[in-house]
C-alpha positions in Angstrom: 69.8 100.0 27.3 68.0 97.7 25.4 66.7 94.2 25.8 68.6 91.4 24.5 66.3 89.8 21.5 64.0 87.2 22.8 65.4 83.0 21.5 62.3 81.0 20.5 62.8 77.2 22.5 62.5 74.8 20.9 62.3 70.9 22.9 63.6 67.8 21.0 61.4 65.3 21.2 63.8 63.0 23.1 64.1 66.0 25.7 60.4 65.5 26.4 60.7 61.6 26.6 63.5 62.9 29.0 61.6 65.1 31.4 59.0 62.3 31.4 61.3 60.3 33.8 61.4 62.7 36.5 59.3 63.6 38.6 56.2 65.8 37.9 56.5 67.8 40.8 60.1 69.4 39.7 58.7 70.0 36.0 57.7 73.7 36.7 61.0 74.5 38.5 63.0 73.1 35.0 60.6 74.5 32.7 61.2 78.2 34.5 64.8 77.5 34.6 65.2 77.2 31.2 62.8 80.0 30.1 64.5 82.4 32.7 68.0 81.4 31.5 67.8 80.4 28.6 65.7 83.1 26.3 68.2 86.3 26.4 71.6 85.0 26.9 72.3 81.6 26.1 75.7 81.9 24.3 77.1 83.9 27.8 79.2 81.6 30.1 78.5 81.8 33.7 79.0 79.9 36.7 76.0 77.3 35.6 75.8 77.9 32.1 79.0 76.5 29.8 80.1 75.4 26.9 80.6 71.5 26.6 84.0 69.9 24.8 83.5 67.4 23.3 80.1 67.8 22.4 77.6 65.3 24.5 76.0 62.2 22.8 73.0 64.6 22.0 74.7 67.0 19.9 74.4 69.4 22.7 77.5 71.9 23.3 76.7 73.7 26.0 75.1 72.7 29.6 72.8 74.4 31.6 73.3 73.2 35.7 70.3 73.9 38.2 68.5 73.6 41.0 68.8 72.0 44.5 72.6 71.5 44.7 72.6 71.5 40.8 70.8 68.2 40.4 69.3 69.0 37.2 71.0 69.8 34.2 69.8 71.0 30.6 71.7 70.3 27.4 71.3 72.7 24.4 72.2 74.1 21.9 72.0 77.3 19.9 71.7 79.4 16.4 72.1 83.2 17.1 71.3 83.8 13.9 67.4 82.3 14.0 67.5 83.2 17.6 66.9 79.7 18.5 67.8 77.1 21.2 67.4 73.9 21.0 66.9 71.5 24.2 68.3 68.5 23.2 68.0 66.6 26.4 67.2 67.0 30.2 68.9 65.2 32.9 69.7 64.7 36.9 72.9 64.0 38.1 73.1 62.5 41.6 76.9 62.5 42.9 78.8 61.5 40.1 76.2 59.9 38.3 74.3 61.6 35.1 70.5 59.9 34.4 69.0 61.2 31.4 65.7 59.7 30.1 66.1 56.9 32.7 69.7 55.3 31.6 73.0 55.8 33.0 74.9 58.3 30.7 78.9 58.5 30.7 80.0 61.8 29.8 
């Protein structure tokens, strides 16, 4: 069976102003995350990966949840015809509260 074709990431720059406020030390663990996930199969719905409606403030329509007790989540999109995903911002959601970038976000 063959491989699923590799997507090329692509980060928006407001997704890296985004990682910059968390901490370093959980940068490798999101930056594996999303290469793991999100490279093959981005467009397949599982139990951490779905499609967002509405879409988010970002543009983003689909979310990406991960890590210890799914803190952190990924927004993104994607274009299967370029074979592309975007990252259009990176976030940590503590209880019912969703940081990105630093600020409160209401979703």
């Amino acid at each position: 069976m063959a491989k699923a074709p590799k997507f090329t990431l692509s980060f928006a720059p407001e997704a890296v102003g985004h990682l910059k406020a968390i901490e370093r030390k959980h940068h490798g663990l999101i930056r594996d995350t999303i290469e793991r996930q999100l490279c093959r199969t981005p467009h397949v719905e599982t139990r951490n990966r779905k499609p967002l409606e509405p879409p988010t403030p970002w543009g983003a329509v689909w979310e990406l949840r991960f890590g210890p007790a799914n803190r952190f989540r990924v927004f993104y999109e994607f274009d299967a015809a370029s074979h592309t995903v975007g990252i259009l911002a990176v976030g940590v959601k503590e209880g019912s509260r969703l940081c990105v970038g630093g600020e409160e976000i209401d979703l």
